[in-house]
C-alpha positions as CSV (number, residue, x, y, z in Angstrom):
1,X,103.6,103.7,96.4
2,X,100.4,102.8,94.8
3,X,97.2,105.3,95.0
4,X,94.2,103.7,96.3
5,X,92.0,106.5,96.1
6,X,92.0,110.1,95.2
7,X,89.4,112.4,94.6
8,X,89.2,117.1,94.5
9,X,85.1,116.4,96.1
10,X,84.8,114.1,98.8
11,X,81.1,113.1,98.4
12,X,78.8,109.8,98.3
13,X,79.1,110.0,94.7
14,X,82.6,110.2,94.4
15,X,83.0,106.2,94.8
16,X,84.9,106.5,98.1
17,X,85.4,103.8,100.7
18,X,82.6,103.8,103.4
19,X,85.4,105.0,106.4
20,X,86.2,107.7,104.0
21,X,82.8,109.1,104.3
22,X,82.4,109.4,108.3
23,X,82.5,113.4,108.6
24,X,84.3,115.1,111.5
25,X,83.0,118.4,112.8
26,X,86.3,119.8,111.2
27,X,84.8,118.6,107.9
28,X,81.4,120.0,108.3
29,X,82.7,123.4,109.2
30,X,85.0,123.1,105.8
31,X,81.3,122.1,103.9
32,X,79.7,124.9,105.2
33,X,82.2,127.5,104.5
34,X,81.7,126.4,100.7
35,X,85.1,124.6,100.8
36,X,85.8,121.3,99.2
37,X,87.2,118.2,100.6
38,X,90.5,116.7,99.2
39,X,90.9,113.3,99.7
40,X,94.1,110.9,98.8
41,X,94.7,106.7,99.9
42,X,97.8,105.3,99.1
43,X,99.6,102.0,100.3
44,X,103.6,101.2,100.1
């Protein structure tokens, strides 16, 4: 398994891909509550 990505903050900043960054109502709920976003990519 190799790790593409993998960040505690899923921001702009943190250098994610592009499709990583579309937010779902699920996630802006999460934002608003104060929570963070956890975000892993691997491949096999």
């Amino acid at each position: 398994m190799t790790i593409r990505f993998s960040t505690n903050n899923l921001t702009p900043e943190s250098g994610a891909p592009q499709d990583a960054l579309i937010v779902t109502r699920f996630e802006q709920d999460h934002l608003f509550a104060g929570k963070t976003i956890k975000y892993l990519s691997f491949s096999f």
